[in-house]
N, C-alpha and C positions, 0 to 999 in steps of 0.2 A: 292328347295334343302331340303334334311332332317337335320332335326336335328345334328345327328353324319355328312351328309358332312358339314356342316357352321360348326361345330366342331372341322373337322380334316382340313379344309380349313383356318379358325383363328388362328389354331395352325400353319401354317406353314407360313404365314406372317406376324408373328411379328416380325423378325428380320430385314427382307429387305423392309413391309411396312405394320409398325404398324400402320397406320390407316385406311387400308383397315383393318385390325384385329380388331380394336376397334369398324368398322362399322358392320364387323359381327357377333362381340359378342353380340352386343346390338340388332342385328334383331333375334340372337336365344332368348335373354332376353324376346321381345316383342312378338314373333311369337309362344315361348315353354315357358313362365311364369313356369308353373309346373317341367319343365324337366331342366330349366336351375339349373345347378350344383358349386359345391368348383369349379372343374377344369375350368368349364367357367369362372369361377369368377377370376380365377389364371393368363388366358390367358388374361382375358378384363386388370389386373392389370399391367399383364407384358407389355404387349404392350401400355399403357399409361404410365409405367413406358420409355420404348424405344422410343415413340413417344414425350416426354416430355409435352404430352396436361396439360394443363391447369385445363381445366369446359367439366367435359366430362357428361351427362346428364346421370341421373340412376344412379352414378354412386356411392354416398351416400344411396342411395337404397338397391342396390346388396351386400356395405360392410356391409350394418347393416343385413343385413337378414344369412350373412355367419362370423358374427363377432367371433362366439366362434370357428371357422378353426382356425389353430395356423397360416397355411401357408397362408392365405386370408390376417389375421389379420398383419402380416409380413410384408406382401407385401404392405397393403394400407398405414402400419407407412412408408416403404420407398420410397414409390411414395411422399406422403404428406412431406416427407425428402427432398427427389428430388427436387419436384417444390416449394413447398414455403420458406424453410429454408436454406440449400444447399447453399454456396457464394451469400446470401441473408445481405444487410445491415440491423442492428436492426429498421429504417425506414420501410424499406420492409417488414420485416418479418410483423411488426403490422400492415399493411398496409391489407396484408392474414389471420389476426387472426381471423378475422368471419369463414371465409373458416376453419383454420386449427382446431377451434373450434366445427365443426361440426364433423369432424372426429377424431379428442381423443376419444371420447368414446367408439368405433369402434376398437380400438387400443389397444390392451393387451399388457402390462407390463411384458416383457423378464428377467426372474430371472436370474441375471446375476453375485451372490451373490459370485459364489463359480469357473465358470466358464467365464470370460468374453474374454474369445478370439474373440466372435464376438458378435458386439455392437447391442445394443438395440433401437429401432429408436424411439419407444416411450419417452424414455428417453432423447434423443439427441431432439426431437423436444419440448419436457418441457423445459427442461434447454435452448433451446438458446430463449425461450417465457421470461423465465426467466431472462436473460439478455440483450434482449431489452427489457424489461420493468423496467431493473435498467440502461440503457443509460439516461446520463445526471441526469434525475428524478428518483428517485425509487419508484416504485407503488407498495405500501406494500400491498393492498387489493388486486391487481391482483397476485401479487406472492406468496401471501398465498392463495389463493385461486387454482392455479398451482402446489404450495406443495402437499396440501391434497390429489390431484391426485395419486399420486406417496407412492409407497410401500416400504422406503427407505432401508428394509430389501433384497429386491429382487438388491439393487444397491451393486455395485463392491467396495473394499476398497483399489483396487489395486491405486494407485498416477501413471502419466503418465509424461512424456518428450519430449520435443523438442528440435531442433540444430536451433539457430538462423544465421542469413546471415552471423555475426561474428562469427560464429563456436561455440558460448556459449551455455551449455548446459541450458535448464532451465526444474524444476519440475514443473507440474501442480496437482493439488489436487485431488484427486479420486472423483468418481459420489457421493460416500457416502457423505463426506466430504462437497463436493458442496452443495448437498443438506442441510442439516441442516446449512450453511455459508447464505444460502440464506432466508431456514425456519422460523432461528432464530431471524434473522438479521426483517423480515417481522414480528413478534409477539413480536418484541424489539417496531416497529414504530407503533404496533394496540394498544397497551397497552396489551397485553394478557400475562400475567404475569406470570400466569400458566405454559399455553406451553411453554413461552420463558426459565423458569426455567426448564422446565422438557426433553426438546428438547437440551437445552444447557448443561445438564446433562449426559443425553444420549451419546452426542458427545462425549462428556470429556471422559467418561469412555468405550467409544466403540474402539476409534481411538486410536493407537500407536504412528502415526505421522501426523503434523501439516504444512499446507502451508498457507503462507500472512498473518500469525500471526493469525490465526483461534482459537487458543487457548486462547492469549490475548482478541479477542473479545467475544467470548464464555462465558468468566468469567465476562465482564467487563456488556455483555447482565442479565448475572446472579446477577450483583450487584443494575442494574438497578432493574430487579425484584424484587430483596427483598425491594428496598425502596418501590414499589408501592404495597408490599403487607404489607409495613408497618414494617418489621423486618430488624427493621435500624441497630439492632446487629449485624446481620450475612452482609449488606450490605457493612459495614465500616471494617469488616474481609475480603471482598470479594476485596474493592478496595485497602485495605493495600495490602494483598497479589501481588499483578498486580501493584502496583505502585513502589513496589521494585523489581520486576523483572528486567533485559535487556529489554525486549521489551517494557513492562512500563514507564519506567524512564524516555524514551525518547517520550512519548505522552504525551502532554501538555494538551489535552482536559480530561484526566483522572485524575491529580490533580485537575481541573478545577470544576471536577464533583464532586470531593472529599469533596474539599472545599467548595461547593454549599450545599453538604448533611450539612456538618456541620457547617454553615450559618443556617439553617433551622430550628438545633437545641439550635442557640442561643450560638452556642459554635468560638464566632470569632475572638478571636486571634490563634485560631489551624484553622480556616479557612482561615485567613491571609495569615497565612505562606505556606497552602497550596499550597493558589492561587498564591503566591512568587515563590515557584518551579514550577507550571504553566506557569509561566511567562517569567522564563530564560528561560526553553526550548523551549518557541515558538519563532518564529525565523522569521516567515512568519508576515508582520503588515498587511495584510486583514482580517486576523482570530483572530484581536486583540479587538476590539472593545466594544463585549461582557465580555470578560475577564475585560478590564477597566472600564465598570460600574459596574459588580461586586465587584471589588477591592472597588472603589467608595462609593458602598452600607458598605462593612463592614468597612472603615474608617468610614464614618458617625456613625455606631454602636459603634465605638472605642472612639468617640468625638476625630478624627482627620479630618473631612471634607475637613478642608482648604488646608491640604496635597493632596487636589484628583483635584488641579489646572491641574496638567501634564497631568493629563488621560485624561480630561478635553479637552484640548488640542490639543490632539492627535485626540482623536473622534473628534472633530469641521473640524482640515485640515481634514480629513477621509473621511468627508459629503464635505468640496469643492473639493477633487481632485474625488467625486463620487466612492469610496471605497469600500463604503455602504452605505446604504439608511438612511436617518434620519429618526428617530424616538421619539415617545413622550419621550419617557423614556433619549433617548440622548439629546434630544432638554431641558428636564427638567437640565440636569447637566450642559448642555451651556448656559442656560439663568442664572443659579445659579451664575456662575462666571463670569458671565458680558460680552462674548467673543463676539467682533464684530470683532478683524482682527486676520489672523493666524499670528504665531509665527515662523510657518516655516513647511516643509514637514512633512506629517505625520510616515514615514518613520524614517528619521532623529533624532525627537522627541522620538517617541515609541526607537530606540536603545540607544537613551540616558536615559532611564530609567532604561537599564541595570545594573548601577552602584549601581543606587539607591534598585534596587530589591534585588541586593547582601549583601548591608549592612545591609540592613534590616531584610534577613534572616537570618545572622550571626551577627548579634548586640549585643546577650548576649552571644557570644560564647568567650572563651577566646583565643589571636591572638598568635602565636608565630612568631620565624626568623628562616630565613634560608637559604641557597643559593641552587640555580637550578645548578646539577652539570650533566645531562644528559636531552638530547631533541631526539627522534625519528628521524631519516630521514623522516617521514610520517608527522612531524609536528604535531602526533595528541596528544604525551602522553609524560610524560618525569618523570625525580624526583628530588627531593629535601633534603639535609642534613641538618638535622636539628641541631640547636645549642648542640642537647645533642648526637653529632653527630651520630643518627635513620637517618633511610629513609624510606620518604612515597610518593607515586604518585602524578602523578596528571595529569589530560588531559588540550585539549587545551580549554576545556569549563569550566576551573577551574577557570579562572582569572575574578577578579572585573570589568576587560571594554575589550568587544570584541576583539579579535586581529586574521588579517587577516594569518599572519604567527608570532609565535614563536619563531623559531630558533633566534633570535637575542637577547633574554632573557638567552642566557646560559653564566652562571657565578655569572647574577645577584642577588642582596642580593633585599631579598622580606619577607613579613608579609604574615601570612596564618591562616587560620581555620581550625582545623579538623572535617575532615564528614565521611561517612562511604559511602560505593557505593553498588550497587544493590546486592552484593555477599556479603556485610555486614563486606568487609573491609576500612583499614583504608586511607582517599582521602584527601589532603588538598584541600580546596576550598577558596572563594573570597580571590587569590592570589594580591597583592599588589606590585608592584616595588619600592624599598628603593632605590635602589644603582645600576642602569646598567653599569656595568663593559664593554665596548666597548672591541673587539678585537681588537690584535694588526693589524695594516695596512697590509694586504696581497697583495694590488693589486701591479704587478709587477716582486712580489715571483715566485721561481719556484720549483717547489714539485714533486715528484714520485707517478703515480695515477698511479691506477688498472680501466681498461674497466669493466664498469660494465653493459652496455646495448648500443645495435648497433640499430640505430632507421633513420628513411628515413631522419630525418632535424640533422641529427649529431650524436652524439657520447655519452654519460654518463659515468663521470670517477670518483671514490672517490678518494680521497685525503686527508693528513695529518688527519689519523686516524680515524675519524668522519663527514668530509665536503665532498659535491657530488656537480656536476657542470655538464655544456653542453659545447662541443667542438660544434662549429655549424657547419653544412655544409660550410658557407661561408666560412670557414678560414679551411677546411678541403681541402683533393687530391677531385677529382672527382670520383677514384674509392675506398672513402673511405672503403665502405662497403669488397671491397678484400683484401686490405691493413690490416685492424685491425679487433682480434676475441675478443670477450667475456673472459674476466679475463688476455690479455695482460699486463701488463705493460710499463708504458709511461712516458717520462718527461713532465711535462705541466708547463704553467707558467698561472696565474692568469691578466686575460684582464680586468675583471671589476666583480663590484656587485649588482645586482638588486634584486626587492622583488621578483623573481622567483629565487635567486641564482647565482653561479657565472658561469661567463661567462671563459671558457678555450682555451686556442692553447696549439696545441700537437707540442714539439718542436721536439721527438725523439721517437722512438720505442725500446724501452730494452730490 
């Protein structure tokens, strides 16, 4: 056969059997070296694209020799899409990364800056390189070195969506975006101080909108840099700024970091206190550890040592319930205090430090009274009249000792501190109970409730003013859900009260 028939023959079995295609592209390869062309090259691509082979021989040959075709170049990013990436676990994919590494280079970078209605398969195969290589581990050296690749001028800044199985919408972050989330994040763990500053720069000022707090880390990457370039001024601006924000206030490892910086400078009672609001907000005791020998460290600076028993403590059960690892540095502060048996769960311990973190932060602050004259249905926020009868907030992270619900503190007469919150107003904090005022006895009562939500296990009804309750299924009709709509009202009487609320029967429809 010539040339043009194994040509026009390859061409027409790639649909129905791409691998008699595949076998005739590669004998025009072998038989016509000189003559084989882009379009043979298109034809061998397609049909291993449709064949789904695997190791097709030549076949890194043929793409490097036609890599500046746009449409060669195209084709070999969605073949290498195809088979190695494509509903590939992050296992899988590294598994191909010798393979899929031979062929990037081959791959031209689809500018897809200004038009991205159809995606870029170079791109789509770096970023998912990218994140198997931050499953579980993140291999900073591999994904900067995958960055550089990449021309993040040519990526999209359009943010994308999806509908979850629950009908929820969720935003995903644009290629742009991604990029530099990963760039920076990989020149944050090389020490590259430079880039990480000037990449984290970049971002800030390119992007109009932020996903996963990209913005929080962007700056928080930028503070790190300044410490390791030495410009502790502009680092301790960087992390002030992010630790009063919303999304800061509520990261515990950024006061942590705060506080570290200024430990370093010998400045430890403003590291103290940092590591104090550190500390309420961390919530999680596996991520506590580190935090308590730091504390640890700057008491000893303070000539308070003997006060760092608790932390003490706490790290010792930590190491027997296997929490985390022992280390010299823990081992040195358990053998300090003498610690052969625990004292109780680590768990347990670290939330009873709560109280103590509260006073501590608010020790010089002066206390006022007041009483809690509104709580949330949400439980999360509420406020308080104060004696020069002002009102000021407060959420449910206000109080001196954790509490699981709330709502049972309304009326109560309480001591408070004033603070300021992320927005720079006014918050009472380490709340106090003087005087809990008990309600009067309800169970029994029968009140006029409004339907406030119809749900598969019963009913949701307010009642007297401010109080919500559950009618359950059990003590409902069978065909509750046709019986009563949303905003009816009902006579109910009060069955009981538990820490989820009161329990309802519906005695009548109004």
């Amino acid at each position: 056969m010539t040339k043009r028939e194994l040509q026009d023959s390859a061409k027409t079995f790639i649909q129905n059997d791409p691998s008699k295609a595949i076998e005739l592209c590669l004998e025009i390869y072998e038989k016509f070296p000189e003559e084989f062309n882009n379009y043979d090259a298109v034809n061998l691509l397609q049909a291993a694209r449709k064949r789904h082979k695997i190791s097709i021989t030549k076949l890194p040959e043929i793409a490097r020799k036609f890599k500046e075709n746009e449409i060669v170049s195209g084709l070999c990013g969605w073949y290498i899409f195809d088979i190695y990436i494509k509903g590939k676990s992050p296992q899988q994919i590294l598994q191909y990364e010798n393979i899929i590494g031979q062929y990037l280079p081959l791959i031209n970078q689809k500018n897809v800056s200004i038009d991205n209605q159809y995606p870029c398969p170079f791109y789509l195969i770096v970023s998912n390189l990218w994140d198997a290589h931050s499953n579980n581990l993140f291999n900073a050296n591999k994904i900067f070195d995958y960055c550089k690749i990449v021309n993040p001028d040519f990526l999209s800044k359009k943010s994308s969506s999806y509908t979850t199985e629950e009908g929820r919408d969720v935003e995903q972050s644009s290629p742009y975006e991604t990029y530099f989330q990963y760039y920076t994040k990989a020149c944050d763990k090389l020490n590259k101080a430079e880039e990480a500053l000037n990449s984290c720069n970049i971002a800030l000022s390119s992007l109009s909108e932020f996903h996963y707090d990209n913005d929080l880390w962007f700056k928080m990457r930028m503070a790190r840099a300044y410490i390791k370039l030495d410009k502790i001024d502009f680092a301790e601006k960087q992390y002030l700024e992010i630790i009063n924000s919303k999304a800061g206030s509520s990261k515990y490892f950024l006061c942590k970091e705060f506080s570290e910086l200024l430990f370093h400078q010998k400045r430890y009672e403003e590291s103290w206190e940092q590591s104090l609001r550190s500390a309420i907000v961390l919530k999680d005791v596996k991520f506590c550890a580190s935090l308590l020998l730091h504390q640890s460290r700057i008491l000893a600076r303070l000539n308070r040592i003997n006060e760092a028993k608790r932390f003490a403590e706490v790290i010792y059960a930590g190491i027997q319930e296997k929490l985390w690892n022992n280390t010299s540095e823990y081992q040195k502060l358990v053998t300090y205090f003498k610690l052969e048996e625990g004292t109780g769960k680590a768990k347990t311990l670290f939330k009873k430090l709560y109280s103590f973190y509260k006073d501590e932060l608010y020790k010089d602050c002066p206390s006022s009274k007041g009483q809690i004259i509104f709580i949330h249905n949400s439980g999360r926020f509420g406020k308080i009249k104060c004696s020069d009868e002002s009102v000021i907030n407060f959420t449910k992270n206000s109080f001196n000792q954790e509490h699981h619900r709330i709502d049972k503190f309304k009326n109560a007469e309480i001591s408070f501190v004033s603070d300021y919150d992320y927005k720079a107003e006014p918050i009472a904090e380490n709340i106090k109970i003087i005087n809990l005022k008990k309600e009067d006895e309800i169970i029994g009562k029968i009140f006029k409730g409004k339907v406030q939500n119809i749900v598969d296990f019963g009913i949701f009804i307010d009642f007297d003013s401010d109080k919500r309750g559950l009618s359950h299924s059990s003590v409902l009709e069978s065909n509750f859900k046709e019986v009563y709509n949303v905003n009816d009202f009902v006579k109910v009487k009060i069955i009981n009260q538990t820490e989820k609320g009161y329990s309802l029967k519906i005695l009548d429809k109004l």
